[in-house]
C-alpha positions in Angstrom: -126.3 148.7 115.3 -123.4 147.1 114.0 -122.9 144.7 111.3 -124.2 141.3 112.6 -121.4 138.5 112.4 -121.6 135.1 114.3 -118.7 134.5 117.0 -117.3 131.5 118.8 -115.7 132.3 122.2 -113.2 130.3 123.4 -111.6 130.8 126.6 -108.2 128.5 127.6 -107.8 128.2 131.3 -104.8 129.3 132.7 -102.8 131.0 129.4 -100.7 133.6 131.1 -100.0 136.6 129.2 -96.6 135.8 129.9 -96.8 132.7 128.5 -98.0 133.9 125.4 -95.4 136.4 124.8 -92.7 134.5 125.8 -93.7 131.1 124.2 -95.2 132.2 120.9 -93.4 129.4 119.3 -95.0 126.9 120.9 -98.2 128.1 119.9 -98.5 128.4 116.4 -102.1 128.8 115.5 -102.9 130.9 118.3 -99.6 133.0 117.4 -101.1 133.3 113.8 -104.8 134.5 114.5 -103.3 137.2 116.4 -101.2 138.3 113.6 -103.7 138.4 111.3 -106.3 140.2 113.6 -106.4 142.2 117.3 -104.2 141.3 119.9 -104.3 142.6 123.5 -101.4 141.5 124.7 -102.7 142.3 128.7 -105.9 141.6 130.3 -106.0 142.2 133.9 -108.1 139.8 136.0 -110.5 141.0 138.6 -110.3 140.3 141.7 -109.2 137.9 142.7 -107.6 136.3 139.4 -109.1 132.7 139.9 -111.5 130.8 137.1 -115.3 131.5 137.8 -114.8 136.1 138.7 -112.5 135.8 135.6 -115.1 134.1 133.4 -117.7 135.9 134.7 -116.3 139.4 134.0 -115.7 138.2 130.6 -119.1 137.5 129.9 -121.0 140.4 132.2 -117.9 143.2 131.5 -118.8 143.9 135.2 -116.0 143.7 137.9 -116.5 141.1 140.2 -118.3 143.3 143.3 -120.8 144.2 140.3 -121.4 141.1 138.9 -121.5 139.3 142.4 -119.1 136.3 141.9 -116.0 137.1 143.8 -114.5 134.3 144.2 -114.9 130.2 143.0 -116.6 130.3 146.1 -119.0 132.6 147.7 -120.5 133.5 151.1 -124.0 132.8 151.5 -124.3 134.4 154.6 -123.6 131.0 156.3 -120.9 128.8 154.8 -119.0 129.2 151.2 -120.4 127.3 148.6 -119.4 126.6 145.1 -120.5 129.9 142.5 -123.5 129.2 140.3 -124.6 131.0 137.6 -127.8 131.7 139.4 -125.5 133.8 141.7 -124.5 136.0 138.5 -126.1 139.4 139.0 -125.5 141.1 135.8 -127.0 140.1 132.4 -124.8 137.5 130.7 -123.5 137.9 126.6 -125.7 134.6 126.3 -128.5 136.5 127.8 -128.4 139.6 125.8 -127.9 137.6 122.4 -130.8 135.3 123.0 -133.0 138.5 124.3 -132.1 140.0 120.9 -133.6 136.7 119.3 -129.7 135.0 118.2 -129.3 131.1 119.0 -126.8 130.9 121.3 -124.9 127.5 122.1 -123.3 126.8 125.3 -120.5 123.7 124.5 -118.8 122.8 128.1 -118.5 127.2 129.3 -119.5 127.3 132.9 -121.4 130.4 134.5 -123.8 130.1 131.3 -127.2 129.6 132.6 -128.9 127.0 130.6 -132.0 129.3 130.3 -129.7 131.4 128.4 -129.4 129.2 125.7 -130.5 127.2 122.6 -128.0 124.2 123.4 -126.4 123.7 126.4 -123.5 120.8 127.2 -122.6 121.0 130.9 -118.2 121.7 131.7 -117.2 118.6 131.6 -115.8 119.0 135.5 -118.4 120.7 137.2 -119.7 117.6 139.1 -116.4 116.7 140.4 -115.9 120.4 141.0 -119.5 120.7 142.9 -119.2 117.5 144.9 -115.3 118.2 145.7 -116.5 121.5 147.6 -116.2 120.9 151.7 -119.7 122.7 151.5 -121.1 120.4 148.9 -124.2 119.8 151.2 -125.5 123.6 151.6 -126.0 123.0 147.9 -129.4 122.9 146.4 -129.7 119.1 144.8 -132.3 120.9 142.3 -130.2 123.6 141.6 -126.6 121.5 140.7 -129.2 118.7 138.4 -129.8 121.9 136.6 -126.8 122.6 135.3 -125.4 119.2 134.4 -128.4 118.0 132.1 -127.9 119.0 128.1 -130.8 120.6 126.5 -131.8 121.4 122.7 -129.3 118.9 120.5 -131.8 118.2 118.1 -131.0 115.0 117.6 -127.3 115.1 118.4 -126.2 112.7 120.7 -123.7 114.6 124.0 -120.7 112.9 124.2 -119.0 115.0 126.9 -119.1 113.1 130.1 -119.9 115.7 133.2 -117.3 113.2 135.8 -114.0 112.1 136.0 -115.0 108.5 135.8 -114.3 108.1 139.3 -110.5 108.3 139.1 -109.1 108.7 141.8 -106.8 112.0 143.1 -103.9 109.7 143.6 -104.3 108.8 140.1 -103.9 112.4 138.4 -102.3 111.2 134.9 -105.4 109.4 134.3 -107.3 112.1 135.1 -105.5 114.5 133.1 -105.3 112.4 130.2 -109.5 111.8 130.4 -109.3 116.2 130.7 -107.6 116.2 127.5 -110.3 113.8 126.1 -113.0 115.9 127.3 -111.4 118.7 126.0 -111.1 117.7 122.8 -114.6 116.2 122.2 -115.8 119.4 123.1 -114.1 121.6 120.5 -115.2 118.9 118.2 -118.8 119.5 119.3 -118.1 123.2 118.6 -117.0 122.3 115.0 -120.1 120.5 114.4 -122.3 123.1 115.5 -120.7 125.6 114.0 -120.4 124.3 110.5 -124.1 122.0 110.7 -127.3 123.6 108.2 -128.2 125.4 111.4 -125.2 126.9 113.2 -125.5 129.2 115.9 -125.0 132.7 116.3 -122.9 132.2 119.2 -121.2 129.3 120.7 -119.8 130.1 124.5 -116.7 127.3 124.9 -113.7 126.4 127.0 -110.8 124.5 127.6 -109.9 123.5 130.5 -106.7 120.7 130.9 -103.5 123.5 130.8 -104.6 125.3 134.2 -104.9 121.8 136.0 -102.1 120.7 134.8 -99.9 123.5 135.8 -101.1 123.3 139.4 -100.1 119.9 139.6 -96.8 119.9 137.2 -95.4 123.8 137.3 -95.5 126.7 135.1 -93.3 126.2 132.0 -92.9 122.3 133.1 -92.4 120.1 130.2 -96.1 118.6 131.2 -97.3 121.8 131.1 -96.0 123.3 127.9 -97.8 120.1 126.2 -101.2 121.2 127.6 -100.6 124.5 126.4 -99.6 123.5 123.2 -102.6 120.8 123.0 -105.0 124.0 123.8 -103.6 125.6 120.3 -103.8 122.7 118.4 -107.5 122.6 119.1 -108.1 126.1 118.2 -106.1 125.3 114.9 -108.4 122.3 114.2 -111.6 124.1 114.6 -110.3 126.7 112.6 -109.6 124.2 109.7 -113.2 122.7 110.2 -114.5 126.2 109.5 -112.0 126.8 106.8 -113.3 123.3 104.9 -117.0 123.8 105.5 -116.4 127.1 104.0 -117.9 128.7 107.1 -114.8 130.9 108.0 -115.9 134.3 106.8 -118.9 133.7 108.7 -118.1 133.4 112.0 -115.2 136.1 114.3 -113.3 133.9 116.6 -112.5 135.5 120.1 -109.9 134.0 122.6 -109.0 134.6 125.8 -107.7 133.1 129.2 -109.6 133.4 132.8 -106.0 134.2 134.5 -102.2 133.8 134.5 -100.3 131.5 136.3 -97.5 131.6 138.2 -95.0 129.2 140.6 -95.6 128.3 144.1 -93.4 127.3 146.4 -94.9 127.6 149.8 -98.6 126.8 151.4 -100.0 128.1 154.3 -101.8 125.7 155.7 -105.1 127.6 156.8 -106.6 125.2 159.1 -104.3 125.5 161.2 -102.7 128.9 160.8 -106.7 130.1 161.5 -107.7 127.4 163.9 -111.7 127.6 164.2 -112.0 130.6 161.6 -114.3 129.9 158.4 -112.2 131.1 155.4 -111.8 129.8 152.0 -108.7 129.7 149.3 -108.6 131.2 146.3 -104.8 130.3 145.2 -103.1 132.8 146.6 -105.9 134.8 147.8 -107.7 133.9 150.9 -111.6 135.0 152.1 -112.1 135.2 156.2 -115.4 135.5 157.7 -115.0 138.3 160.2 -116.8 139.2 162.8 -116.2 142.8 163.2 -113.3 144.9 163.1 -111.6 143.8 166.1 -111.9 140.2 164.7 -110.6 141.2 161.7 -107.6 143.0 163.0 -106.8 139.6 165.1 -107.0 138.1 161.8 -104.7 140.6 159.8 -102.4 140.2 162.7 -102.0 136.6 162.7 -101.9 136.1 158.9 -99.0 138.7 158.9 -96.8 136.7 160.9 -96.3 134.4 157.5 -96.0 137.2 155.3 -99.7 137.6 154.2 -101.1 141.7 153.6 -104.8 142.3 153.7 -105.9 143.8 150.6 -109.4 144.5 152.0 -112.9 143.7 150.6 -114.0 146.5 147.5 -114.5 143.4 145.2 -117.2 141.8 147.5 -120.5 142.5 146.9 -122.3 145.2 148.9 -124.8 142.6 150.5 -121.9 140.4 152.2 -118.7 142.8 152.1 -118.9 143.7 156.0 -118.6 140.2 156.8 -115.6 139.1 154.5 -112.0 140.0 154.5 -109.3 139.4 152.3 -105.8 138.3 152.0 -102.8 138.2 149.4 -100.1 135.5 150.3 -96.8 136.7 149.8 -94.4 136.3 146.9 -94.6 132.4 145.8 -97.1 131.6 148.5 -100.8 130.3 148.7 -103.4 129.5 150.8 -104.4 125.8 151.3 -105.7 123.3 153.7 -103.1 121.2 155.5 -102.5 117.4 154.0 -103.4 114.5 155.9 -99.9 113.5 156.6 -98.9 116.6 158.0 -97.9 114.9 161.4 -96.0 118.4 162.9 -99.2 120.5 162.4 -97.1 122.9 160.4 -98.7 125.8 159.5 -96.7 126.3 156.3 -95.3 123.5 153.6 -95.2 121.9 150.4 -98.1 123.3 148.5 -100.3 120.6 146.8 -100.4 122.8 143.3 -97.2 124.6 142.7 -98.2 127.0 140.1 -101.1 129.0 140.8 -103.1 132.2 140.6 -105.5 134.7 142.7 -101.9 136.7 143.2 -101.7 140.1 144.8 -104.1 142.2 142.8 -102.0 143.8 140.0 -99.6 141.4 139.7 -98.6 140.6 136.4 -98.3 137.1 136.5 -102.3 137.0 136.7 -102.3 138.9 133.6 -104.3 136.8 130.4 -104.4 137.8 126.7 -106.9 138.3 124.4 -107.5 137.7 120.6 -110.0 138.7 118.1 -110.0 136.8 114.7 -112.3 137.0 111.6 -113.9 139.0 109.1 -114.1 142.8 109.8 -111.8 142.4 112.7 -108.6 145.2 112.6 -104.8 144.1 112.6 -103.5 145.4 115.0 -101.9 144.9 118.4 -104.1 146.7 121.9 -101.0 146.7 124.6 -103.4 146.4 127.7 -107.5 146.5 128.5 -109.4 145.1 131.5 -111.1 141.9 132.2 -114.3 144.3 131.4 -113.5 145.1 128.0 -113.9 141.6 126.9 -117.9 141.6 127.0 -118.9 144.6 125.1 -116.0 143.6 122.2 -118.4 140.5 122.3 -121.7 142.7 121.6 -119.9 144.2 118.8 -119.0 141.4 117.2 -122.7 140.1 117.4 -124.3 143.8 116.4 -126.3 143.8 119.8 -127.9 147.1 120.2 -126.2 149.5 123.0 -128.0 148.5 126.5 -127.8 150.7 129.5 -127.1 148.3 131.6 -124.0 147.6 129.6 -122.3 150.4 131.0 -119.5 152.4 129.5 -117.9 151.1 125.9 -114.7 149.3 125.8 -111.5 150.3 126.2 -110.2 149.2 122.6 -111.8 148.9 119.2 -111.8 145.5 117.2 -112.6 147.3 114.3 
């Protein structure tokens, strides 16, 4: 067993590995934990590179046909319905640190069951997120409740609202600006924790504003550079918190993006490009329900007429993969449902979010970063890994004992 350390995990949505490189100097605190401890400058997303597979390999290091959550949405056999970390098949780091008796916090992460933890604080979207899904009512009412109550803060009053206030979607600036909010309180939630007379062993937390914004501003827009550069000020804060409490020897900090990002210029507009068909977008990556394999050449075939290549269906699950098949939009393209005042019944346009992700798998665009920051962490610099490696450089960190369900050992050392 290794030397135990605590850890805080902090993953920014949406920081493209190209970002990082390219923009270093807009981040400086990120840019300096990575000089002083491991950088991998490429992470490769599963598939396909959208939020909730990308999180969920990070905390499972299982690809997403393993772990079962291959997409922000999954098949239930019936409809698609928002992913829930009930859905998660393989154990979870917040599992296997609370099995080996660690307190584990939870501060705004999503696919972390609240079972799974000592404190738990609810992503401050996932309402909005839940009740914005078309399939909202194949949800179970019990199961949703679940996940947005906060357990175990001993006194500490939550402060993270789990709604956008009721903004509206024609109102995004106010929206984004409450995101930032949210985001905020919640690494300042993490400080607390972390440097209060009982901090825990591992905090699991997120920020989520810079891969909104980029969908509805552009990749490397002024907007978006701000987000970005709000996401390392945060990480710079908490890591003056710990430096002042004198709690920064004690605790490694990991972090690490879900996905890249990368400009769109063109939706196909799948409502009407697959009149009738039951599919779901995932950015540039689109899920069909097929019947068989005559449907699903009649599909292929129609989809290729705008460009689109199926990339077929390895990264679904066993228990659904006959019935789903999948579809990379071309260069610049994504998949989305048709706006209201789409009067010609186009089946391509003006794409609502013009940077986005869930690219052709391999592209590297959809490529994140990871760092590793702390006592007993190496200086060095990994050039690549995959999305997998992230977990077990987690048990590491924490001394968990090897696990056979863990699987092989990552594919870089931190040490």
């Amino acid at each position: 067993m290794q030397q135990k350390r605590k850890l805080i995990a902090i993953l920014i949505d949406g920081m493209s590995a190209d970002y990082f490189e390219t923009q270093a100097q807009r981040l400086p605190y990120l840019s300096g934990l990575a000089q002083s401890g491991t950088l991998v400058r490429r992470m490769s997303c599963p598939v396909p590179g959208t939020s909730l597979p990308g999180r969920t390999s990070m905390i499972t290091g299982k690809p997403s046909q393993e772990h079962g959550i291959f997409g922000n949405y999954i098949f239930d056999g019936t409809n698609f319905r928002v992913a829930r970390p009930d859905d998660v098949l393989a154990p979870t780091i917040a599992r296997r640190a609370r099995e080996a008796g660690l307190k584990v916090a939870c501060i705004g992460h999503a696919m972390v069951d609240p079972d799974d933890t000592d404190i738990y604080e609810a992503p401050w979207w996932l309402r909005d997120f839940i009740e914005g899904s078309r399939f909202v009512k194949v949800l179970n009412p019990g199961s949703v409740s679940r996940l947005l109550v906060p357990r175990g803060r001993d006194g500490h009053n939550a402060t993270i609202p789990v709604s956008n206030g009721g903004i509206a979607e024609d109102e995004p600036g106010l929206q984004h600006l409450l995101g930032i909010a949210c985001d905020q309180q919640i690494m300042r939630d993490v400080a607390d924790l972390a440097c209060s007379d009982t901090p825990p062993d591992l905090i699991l937390t997120e920020i989520e504003m810079p891969d909104v914004i980029q969908h509805y501003f552009g990749y490397e827009s002024e907007v978006s550079h701000w987000s970005l550069a709000m996401a390392d000020l945060l990480v710079g804060e908490l890591h003056q918190r710990l430096e002042r409490a004198g709690r920064l020897d004690e605790y490694v900090i990991a972090v690490a993006s879900d996905h890249g990002h990368s400009p769109i210029e063109t939706a196909i507009f799948t409502d009407i490009a697959l009149p009738g068909v039951l599919c779901q977008s995932e950015g540039a990556t689109l899920h069909v329900v097929v019947q068989n394999e005559a449907h699903r050449d009649e599909i292929t075939s129609r989809l290729e007429e705008f460009g689109a290549e199926y990339i077929g269906n390895d990264h679904v699950p066993a228990g659904v993969r006959s019935s789903i098949a999948a579809y990379a939009a071309p260069h610049r393209h994504s998949f989305e449902s048709s706006p209201s005042n789409n009067d010609g019944r186009s089946p391509i346009g003006r794409p609502r979010y013009i940077s986005s992700h869930g690219l052709r798998p391999g592209t590297p665009a959809d490529d994140r970063f990871a760092i590793f920051y702390g006592a007993g962490i190496s200086q060095r610099t990994v050039e690549s890994a995959a999305a997998e490696d992230f977990y077990p450089a987690l048990t590491s960190i924490l001394g968990l004992p090897v696990d056979k369900r863990d699987g092989e050992a990552m594919g870089f050392s931190i040490l």
